[in-house]
VEXMAR-899687 format. One record per residue: residue number from 1; chain; x, y, z of N, C-alpha, C in turn. Coordinates in pm, 1 decimal, always signed. Atoms other than C-alpha are relative to their C-alpha. Layout:
<pts>
+-----+----+----------+----------+----------+----------+----------+----------+----------+----------+----------+
!   i ! ch !     n.c1 !     n.c2 !     n.c3 !    ca.c1 !    ca.c2 !    ca.c3 !     c.c1 !     c.c2 !     c.c3 !
+-----+----+----------+----------+----------+----------+----------+----------+----------+----------+----------+
! NUM !  A !        X !        Y !        Z !        X !        Y !        Z !        X !        Y !        Z !
...
+-----+----+----------+----------+----------+----------+----------+----------+----------+----------+----------+
</pts>
This chain:
<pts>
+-----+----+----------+----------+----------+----------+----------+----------+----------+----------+----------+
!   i ! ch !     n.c1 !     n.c2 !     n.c3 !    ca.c1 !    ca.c2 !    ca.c3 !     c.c1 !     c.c2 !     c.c3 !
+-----+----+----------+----------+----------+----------+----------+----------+----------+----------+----------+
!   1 !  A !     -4.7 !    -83.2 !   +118.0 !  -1075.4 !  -1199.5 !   +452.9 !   -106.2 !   +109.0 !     +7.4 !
!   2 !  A !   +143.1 !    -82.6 !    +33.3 !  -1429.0 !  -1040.0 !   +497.4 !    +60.2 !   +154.7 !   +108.0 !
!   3 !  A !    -36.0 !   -133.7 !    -86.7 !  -1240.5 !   -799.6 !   +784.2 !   +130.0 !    +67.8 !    -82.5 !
!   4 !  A !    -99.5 !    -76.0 !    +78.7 !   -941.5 !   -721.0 !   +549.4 !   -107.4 !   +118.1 !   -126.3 !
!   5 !  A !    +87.9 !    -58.6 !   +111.0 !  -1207.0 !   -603.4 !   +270.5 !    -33.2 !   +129.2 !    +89.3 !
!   6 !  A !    +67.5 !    -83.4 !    -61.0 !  -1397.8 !   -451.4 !   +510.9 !    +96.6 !   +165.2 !     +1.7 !
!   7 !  A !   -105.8 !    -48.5 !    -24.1 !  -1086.9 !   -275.5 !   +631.1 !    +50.0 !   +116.9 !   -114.1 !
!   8 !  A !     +5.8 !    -51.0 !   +158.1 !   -997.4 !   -151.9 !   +250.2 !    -67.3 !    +84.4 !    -23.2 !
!   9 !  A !   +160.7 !   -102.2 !    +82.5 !  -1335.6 !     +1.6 !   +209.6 !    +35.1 !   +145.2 !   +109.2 !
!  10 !  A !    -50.2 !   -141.0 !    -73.0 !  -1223.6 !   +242.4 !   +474.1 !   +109.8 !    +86.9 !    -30.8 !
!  11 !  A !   -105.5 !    -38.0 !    +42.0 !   -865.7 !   +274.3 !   +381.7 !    +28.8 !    -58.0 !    -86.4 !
!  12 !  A !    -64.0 !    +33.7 !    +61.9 !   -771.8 !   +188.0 !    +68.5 !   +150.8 !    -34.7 !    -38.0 !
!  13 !  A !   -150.9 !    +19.6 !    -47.0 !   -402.3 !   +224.4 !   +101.2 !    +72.9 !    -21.8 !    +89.3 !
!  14 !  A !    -59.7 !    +10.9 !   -109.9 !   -373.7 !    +92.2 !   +416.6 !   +125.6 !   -146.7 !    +28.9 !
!  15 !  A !    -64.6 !    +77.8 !    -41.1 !    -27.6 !    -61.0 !   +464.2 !     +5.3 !   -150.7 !    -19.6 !
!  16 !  A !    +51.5 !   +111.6 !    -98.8 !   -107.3 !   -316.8 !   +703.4 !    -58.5 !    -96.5 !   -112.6 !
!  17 !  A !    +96.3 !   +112.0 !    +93.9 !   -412.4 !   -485.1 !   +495.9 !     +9.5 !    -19.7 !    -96.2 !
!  18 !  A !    -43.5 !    +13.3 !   +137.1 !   -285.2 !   -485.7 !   +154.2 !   +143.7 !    -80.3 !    +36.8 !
!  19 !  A !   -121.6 !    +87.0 !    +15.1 !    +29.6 !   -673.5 !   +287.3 !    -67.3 !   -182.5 !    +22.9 !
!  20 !  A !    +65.4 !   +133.3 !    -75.9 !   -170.9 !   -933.4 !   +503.2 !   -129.7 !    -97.8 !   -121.5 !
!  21 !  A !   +143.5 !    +41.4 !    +90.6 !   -474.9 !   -978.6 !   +243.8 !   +120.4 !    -70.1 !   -131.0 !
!  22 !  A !    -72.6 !    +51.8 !   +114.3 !   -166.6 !  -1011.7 !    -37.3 !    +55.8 !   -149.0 !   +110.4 !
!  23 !  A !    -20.3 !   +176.9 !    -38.6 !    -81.8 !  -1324.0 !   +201.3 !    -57.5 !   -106.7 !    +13.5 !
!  24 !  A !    +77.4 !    +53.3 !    +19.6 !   -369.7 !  -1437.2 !   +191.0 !    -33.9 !    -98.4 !   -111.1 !
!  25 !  A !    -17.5 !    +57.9 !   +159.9 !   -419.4 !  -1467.2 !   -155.6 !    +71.8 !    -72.7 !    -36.6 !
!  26 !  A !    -64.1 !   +137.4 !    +30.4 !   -131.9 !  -1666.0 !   -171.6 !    +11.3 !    -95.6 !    +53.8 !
!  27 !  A !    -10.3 !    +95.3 !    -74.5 !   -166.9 !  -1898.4 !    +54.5 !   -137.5 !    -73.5 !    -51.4 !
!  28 !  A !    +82.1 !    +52.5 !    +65.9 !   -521.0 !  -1952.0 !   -112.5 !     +8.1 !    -25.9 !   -159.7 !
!  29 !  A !     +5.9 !    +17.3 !   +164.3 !   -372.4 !  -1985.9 !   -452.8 !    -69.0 !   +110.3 !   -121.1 !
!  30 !  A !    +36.1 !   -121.8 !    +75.3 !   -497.5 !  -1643.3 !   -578.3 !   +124.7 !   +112.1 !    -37.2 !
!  31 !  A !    -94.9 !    -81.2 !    +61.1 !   -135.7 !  -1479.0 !   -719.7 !    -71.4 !   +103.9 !    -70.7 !
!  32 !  A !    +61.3 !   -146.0 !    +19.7 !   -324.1 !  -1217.5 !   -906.6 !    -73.0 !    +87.2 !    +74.2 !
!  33 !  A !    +58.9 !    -98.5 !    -61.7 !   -501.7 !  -1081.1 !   -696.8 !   +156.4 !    +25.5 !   +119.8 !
!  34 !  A !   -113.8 !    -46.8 !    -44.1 !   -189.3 !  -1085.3 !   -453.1 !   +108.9 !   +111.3 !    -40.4 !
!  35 !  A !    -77.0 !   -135.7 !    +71.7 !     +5.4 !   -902.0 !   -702.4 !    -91.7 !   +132.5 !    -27.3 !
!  36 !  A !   +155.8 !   -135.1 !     +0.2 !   -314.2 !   -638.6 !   -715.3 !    +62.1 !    +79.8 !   +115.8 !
!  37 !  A !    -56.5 !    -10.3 !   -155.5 !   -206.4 !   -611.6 !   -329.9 !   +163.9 !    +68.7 !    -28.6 !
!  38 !  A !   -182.8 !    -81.1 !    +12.1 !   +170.6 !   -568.4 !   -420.5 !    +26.8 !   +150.6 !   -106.6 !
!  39 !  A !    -19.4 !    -58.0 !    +98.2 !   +104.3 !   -356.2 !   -671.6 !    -29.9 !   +162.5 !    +83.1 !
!  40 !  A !    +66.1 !    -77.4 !    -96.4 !    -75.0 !   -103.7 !   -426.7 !    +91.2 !    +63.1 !   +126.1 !
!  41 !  A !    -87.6 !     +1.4 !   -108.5 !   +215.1 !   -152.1 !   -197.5 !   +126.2 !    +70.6 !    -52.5 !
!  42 !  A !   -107.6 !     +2.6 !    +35.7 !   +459.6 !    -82.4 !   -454.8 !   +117.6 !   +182.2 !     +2.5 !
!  43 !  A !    -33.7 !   -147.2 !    -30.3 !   +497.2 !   +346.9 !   -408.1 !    +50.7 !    +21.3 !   +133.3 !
!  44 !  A !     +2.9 !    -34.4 !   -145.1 !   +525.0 !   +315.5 !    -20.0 !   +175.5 !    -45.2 !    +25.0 !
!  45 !  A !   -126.3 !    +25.4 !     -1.4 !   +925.6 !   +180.4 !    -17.5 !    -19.8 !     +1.8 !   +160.6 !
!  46 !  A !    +22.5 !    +63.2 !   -151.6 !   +803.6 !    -11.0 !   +317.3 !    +27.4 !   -172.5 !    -26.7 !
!  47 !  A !    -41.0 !   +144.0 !     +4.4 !   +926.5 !   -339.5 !   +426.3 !   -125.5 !    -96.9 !     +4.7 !
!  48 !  A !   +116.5 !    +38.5 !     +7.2 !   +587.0 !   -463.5 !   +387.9 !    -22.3 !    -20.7 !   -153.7 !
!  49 !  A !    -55.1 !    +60.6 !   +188.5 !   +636.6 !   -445.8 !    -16.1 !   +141.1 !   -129.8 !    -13.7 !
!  50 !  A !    -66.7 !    +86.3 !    +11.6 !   +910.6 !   -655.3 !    +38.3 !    +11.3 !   -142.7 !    +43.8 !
!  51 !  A !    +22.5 !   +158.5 !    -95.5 !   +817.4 !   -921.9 !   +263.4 !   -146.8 !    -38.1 !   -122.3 !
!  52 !  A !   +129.2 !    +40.3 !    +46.7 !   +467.3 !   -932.8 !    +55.6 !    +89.7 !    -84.1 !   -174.6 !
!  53 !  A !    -74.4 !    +67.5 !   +144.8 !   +717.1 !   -991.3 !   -308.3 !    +69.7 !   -139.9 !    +37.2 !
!  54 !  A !    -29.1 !   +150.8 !     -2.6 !   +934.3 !  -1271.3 !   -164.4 !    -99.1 !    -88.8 !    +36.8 !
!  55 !  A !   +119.3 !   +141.1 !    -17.9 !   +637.7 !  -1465.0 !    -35.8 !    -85.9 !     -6.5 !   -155.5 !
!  56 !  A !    +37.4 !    +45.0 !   +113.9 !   +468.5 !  -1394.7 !   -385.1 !    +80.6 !   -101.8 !   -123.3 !
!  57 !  A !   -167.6 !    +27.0 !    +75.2 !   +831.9 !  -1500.0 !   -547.0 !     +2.3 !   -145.4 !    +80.1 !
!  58 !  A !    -38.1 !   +106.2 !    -64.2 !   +834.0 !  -1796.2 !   -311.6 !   +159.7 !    -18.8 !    +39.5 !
!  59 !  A !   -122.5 !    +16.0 !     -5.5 !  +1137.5 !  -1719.2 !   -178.0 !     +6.8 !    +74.3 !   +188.9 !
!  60 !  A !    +15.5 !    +43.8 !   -158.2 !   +993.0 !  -1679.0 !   +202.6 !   -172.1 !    -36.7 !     +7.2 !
!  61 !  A !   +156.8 !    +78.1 !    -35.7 !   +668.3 !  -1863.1 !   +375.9 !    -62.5 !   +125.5 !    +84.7 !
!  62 !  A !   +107.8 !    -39.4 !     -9.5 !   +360.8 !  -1694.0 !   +457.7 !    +13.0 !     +4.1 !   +182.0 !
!  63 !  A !    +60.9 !     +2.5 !   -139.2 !   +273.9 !  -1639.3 !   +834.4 !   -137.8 !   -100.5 !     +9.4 !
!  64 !  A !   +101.3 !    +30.3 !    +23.1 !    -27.1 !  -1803.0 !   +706.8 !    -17.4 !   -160.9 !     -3.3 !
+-----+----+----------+----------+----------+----------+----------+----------+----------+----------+----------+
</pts>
């Protein structure tokens, strides 16, 4: 997590780390902050908003 942050502080809208960090979060039981993540994701109409919603939705598993 401390390299996703990190990551953030450089690029805030980067993709990548706002999908992976939102998997995070759920896999640690942090849904709000995940949806923080999706929420961030949600202008870009990348398959990276979509894979990040069904795993929040529980309706696919985590890489994690």
């Amino acid at each position: 997590m401390h390299w996703y942050l990190q990551g953030l502080a450089l690029e805030p809208n980067h993709i990548g780390i706002n999908e992976y960090l939102g998997e995070l979060y759920v896999v640690t039981s942090r849904i709000d902050l995940a949806k923080e993540r999706l929420n961030i994701l949600k202008s870009c109409n990348c398959e990276e908003y979509d894979e990040l919603k069904e795993i929040i939705d529980g309706k696919k598993k985590s890489k994690y």
